[in-house]
LUMFI-162119 format. One record per residue (C-alpha): residue in one letter; x, y, z. Coordinates in pm, whole numbers, plus 50000, padded with zeros to 5 digits. Example, Ala and Ser with C-alpha at 12.3 -4.5 7.8 and 13.67 -1.06 7.14 Angstrom:
BEGIN
a512304955050780s513674989450714
This chain:
BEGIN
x624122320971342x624202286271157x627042275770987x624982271670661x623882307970711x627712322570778x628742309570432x626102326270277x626772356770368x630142354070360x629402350769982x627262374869961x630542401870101x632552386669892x629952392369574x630152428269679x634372432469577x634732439769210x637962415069227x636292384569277x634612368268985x632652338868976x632032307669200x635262291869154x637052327569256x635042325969555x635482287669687x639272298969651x639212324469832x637002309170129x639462281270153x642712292070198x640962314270459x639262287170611x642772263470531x644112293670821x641412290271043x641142254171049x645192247371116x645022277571389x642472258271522x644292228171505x647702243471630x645592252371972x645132214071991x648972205171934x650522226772212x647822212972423x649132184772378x652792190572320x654572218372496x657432218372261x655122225771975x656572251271756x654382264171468x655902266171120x654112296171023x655702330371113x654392343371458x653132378471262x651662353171004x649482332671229x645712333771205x645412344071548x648242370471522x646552393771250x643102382471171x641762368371509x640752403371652x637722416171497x638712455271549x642662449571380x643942455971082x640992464370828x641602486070486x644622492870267x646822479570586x644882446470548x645082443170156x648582452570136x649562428470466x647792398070321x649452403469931x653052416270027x653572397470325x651322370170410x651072352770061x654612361369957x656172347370260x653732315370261x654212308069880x658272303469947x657842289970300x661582277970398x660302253070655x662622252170987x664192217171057x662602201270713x659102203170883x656732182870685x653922204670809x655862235870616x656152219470308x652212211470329x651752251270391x654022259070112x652112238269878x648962247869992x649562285069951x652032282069590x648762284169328x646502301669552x645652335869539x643822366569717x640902378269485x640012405569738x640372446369566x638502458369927x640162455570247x637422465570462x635482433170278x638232409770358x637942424970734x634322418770712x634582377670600x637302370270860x634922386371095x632012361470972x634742332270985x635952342471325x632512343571492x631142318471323x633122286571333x635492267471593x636552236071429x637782225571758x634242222871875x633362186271732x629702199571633x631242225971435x633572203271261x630892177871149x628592208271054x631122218570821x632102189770690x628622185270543x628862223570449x631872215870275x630432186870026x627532214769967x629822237469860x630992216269645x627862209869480x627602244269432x630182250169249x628742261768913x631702251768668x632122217268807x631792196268520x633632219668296x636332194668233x635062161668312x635242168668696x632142157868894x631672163769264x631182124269353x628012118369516x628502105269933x626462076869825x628382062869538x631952067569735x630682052670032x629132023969849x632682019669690x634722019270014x632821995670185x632761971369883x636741977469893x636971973770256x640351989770281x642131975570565x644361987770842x648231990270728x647191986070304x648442020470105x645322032170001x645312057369664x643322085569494x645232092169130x642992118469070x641672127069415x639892162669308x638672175969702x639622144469861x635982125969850x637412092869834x640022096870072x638212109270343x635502085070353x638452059070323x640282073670645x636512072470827x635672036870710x639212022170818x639272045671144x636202032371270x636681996671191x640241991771283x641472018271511x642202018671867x645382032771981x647652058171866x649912040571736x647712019871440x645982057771404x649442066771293x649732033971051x646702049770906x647542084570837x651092073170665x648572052570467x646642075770267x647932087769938x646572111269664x647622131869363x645732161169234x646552179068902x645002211168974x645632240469192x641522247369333x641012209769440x644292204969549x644112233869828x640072219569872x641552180469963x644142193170205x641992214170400x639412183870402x642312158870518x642952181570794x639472183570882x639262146970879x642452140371122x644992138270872x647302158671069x650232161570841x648752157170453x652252155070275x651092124370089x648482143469868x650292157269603x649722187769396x651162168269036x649642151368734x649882114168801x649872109868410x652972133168330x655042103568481x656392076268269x654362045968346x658172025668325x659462049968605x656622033668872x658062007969060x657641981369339x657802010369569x655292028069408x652272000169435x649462000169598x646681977469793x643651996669714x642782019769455x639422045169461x638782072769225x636482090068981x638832093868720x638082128168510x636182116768207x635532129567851x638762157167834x641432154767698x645262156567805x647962174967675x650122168767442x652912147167522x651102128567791x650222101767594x654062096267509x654522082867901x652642051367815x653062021767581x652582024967182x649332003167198x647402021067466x648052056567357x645602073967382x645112114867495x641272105567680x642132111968007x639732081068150x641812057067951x645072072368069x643982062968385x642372029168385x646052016768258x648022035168540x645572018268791x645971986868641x649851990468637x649922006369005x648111978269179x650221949769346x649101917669289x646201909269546x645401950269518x641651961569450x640301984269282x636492003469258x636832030468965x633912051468862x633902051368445x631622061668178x629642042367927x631772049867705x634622029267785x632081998467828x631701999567421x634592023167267x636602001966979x639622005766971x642422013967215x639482011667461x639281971867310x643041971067400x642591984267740x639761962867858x641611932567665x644561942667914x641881950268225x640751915268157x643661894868124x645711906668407x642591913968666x639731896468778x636861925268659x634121903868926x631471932568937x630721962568706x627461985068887x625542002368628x624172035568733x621112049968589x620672085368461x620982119968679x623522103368941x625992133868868x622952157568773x623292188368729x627182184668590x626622159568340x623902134068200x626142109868108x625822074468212x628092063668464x629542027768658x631192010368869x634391990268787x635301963469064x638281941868998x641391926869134x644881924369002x646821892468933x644031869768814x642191870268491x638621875868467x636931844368440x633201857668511x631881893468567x628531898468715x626711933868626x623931949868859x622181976268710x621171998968964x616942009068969x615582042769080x614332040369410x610442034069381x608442071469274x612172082269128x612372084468709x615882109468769x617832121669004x618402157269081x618962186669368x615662180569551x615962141869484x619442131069504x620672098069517x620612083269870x622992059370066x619932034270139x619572025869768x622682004569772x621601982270084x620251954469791x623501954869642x625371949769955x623321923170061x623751907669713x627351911769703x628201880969926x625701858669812x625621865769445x622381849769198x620661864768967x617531885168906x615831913768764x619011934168828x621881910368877x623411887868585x626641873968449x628901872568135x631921848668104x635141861768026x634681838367707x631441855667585x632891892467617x636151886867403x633401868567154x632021906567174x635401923567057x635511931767462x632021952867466x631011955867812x628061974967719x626041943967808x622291945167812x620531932168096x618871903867987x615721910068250x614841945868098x613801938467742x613701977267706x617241983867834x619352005667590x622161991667437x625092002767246x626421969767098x627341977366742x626301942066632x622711944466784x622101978566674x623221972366278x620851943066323x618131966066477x619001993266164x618511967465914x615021952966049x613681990066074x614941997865709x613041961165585x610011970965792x610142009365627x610611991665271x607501969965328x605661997965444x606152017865122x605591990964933x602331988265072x601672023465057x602462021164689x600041991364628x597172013864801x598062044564666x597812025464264x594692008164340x593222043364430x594402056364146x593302026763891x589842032464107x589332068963990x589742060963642
């Protein structure tokens, strides 16, 4: 059976038990089963390896000790092992010897949960998970991997907050125009399932990497922070997937709830990727960590600061924001004033409509800038629909080869019917509007307040004129019938 086809009916058990509700029930409850499989798995590779290897789970606790044996413990033995003595002892872990790989457990396991009523149903998915996958068979891990953006994808409530699964595409397109190096601390603020960070530990693996030793300078390189529970457990499965062996720099916290004063020296950064959350709010308080004139409780604002503040001078960042924040008045104005004067914004990407289809139609780009020099240019490329494409959506997604003009641009930058430039100069003049219309695409939609008060007051002259000249006709037919 297909990997694609043991998920799906894996769902459909799982569908079948009156205690799990809804999609984002179910991804939970796949993953910390798969988080088991896939660091069993894994665990066979380290005493391979290392014959001194010593397991921080508890021998009765370890996948292959009670759920590895298709014909073992099944029913009310199975429900009440896995609540009363699996998840109890994993949720207060005491990890032997301050093993970093306990703590990572521990955290993985503290806002998770078992959903399962049925313990003949949860006999009958570790079945499916047992016979279906071996993650130590390369295929099988590459398989998944795709499987895993899918389900992803999938996941109904996505956008219910401003989250948005992050097209491969668009965070591949952002490494490489990053080109995080071997040795720079790399950062996800808001890393949701890890997107960013993975392709980030692929990109710099296979362009740098060549003996253990710089492999290691990589994985002590790779930082991220997620504020919720779901994701959290979602990115460090997928950096153990990906060859993070020892995750304990993604962080189950909110960077936000921090005092932007308490981040130091030690706490900056090279490179910066992330897809902020966009258009929610934070709680209250939050706002209270940051200085009186960019306070501000829109999450995507919250966050554009911290990156700013984070970055060492020389650091780079690619942030994925919404339109939005190119016009807002305001403390936005502040912000980009700040973004502008202490960062070199050289490239913002426009993205048409439908890129995060079906979570959200709101128009999306792609911030590229520096820290420690002001902006003296930016260029803009809006980004076209591929030719026979007017929107993106699950049969027509975005794909990867739609950015190969922009990459070849990028070096060799002029402009044409999608490329063009703004001075630094010319967007103060605009109160700090980046909302700039491209000058090549008369019909391009624009949200400058200036241009469309000007456009509101031709169209209310051209509607008097008209009814003044519906007057005139509508008297001299009258005067005509007497």
């Amino acid at each position: 059976m297909s990997i694609s086809s043991t998920i799906k009916s894996i769902q459909d058990i799982m569908r079948k038990d009156v205690g799990v509700d809804g999609d984002a029930q179910r991804i939970g409850q796949l993953v910390w089963m798969f988080f088991l499989k896939i660091y069993d798995d894994k665990e066979t590779e380290y005493e391979l390896l290392n014959d001194d290897y010593r397991s921080p789970i508890p021998e009765a606790l370890r996948w292959r000790n009670w759920a590895a044996n298709p014909e073992g413990m099944t029913g009310d033995e199975l429900l009440d092992f896995v609540n009363n003595q699996l998840f109890k002892t994993l949720k207060d872990l005491q990890p032997q010897h301050n093993d970093p790989r306990g703590f990572v457990i521990r955290s993985v396991f503290e806002d998770a949960y078992n959903y399962m009523k049925s313990g003949h149903l949860i006999r009958q998915v570790i079945n499916k998970i047992v016979e279906g996958i071996d993650f130590n068979k390369v295929q099988d891990r590459h398989l998944f991997g795709d499987l895993y953006e899918q389900i992803l994808r999938d996941l109904q409530n996505a956008g219910n907050a401003g989250e948005y699964y992050t097209p491969r595409p668009v965070t591949q397109f952002m490494v490489d125009m990053v080109a995080p190096q071997l040795g720079e601390k790399i950062l996800d603020p808001a890393c949701g399932t890890g997107g960013f960070l993975t392709c980030a530990i692929e990109t710099v693996r296979k362009n740098h990497v060549q003996t253990v030793e710089q492999e290691q300078l990589l994985q002590a390189s790779i930082f991220g922070v997620e504020k919720k529970p779901l994701p959290h457990l979602l990115c460090t499965t997928n950096m153990i997937l990906h060859g993070i062996d020892v995750p304990t720099n993604v962080r189950h916290d909110n960077t936000l709830a921090r005092p932007l004063r308490d981040y130091g020296p030690r706490d900056r950064v090279d490179v910066i990727i992330t897809n902020p959350p966009f258009g929610g709010m934070e709680e209250d308080g939050i706002e209270t960590n940051f200085p009186a004139n960019f306070r501000t409780r829109e999450t995507a604002d919250l966050f554009l600061v911290l990156i700013m503040h984070l970055l060492k001078d020389g650091g780079r960042a690619a942030v994925v924001l919404p339109d939005g924040t190119l016009f807002g008045e305001g403390i936005k104005t502040r912000i980009k004033e700040q973004l502008l004067e202490t960062c070199n914004l050289h490239t913002v990407v426009r993205l048409p409509n439908g890129v995060f289809a079906p979570y959200t139609g709101i128009k999306t780009n792609l911030l590229f800038f520096t820290k420690g020099q002001s902006t003296v240019e930016t260029w803009f490329y809006e980004h076209p629909y591929p030719p026979g494409v007017k929107n993106y959506n699950k049969t027509k997604p975005m794909r990867l080869e739609e950015f190969v003009a922009e990459k070849a641009w990028w070096n060799d930058r002029v402009e044409n019917e999608h490329a063009w430039k703004v001075s630094a100069a010319d967007i103060k003049a605009r109160n700090y509007n980046l909302d700039i219309k491209n000058p090549h695409s008369p019909d391009a939609v624009t949200h400058d307040p200036e241009k469309l008060l000007a456009d509101y007051a031709a169209l209310q002259t051209k509607i008097g004129e008209t009814r003044a000249k519906l007057k005139s006709v509508l008297a001299a037919a009258l005067q005509g019938e007497n």
